[in-house]
C-alpha positions in Angstrom: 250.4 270.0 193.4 250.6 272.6 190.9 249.6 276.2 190.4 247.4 277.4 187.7 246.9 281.3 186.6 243.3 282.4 186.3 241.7 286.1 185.0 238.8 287.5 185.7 236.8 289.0 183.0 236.1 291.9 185.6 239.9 292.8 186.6 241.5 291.5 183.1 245.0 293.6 184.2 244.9 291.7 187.5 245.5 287.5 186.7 246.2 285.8 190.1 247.9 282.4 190.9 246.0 279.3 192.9 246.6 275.8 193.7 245.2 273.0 191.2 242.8 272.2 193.6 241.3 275.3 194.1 240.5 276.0 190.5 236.6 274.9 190.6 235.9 277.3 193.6 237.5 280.3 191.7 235.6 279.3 188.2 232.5 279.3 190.6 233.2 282.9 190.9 233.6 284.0 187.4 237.6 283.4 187.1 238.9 281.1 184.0 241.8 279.4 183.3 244.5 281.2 181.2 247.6 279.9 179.6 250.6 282.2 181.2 250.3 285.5 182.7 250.9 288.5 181.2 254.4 290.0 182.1 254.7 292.4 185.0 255.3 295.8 184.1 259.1 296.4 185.3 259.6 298.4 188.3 262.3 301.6 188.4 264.2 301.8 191.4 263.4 305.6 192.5 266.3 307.2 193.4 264.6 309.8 195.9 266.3 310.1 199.4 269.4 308.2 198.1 272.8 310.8 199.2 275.7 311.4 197.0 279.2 310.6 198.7 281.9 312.3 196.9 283.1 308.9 195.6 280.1 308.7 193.3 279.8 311.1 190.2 
């Protein structure tokens, strides 16, 4: 079975992933079909609470 990538027109930043199958339930609701989802945006690694050693410069 595979997965298909729905919006809503409510949370348009927000696109979710469901089984085939579950695809008329979630279209009842107001969520449609869309092709790929939008990239994530990427993440920085925060660098709070991480020590120096004397190795590192």
């Amino acid at each position: 079975m595979s997965d298909v990538s729905m919006a809503h027109p409510d949370l348009p930043d927000q696109p979710i992933t469901v089984r085939e199958s579950a695809v008329p339930h979630h279209q009842a609701a107001g969520w449609f079909v869309i092709e790929t989802p939008p990239p994530a945006p990427p993440r920085r690694a925060s660098a709070k609470g991480r020590r120096q050693t004397g190795e590192e410069s």
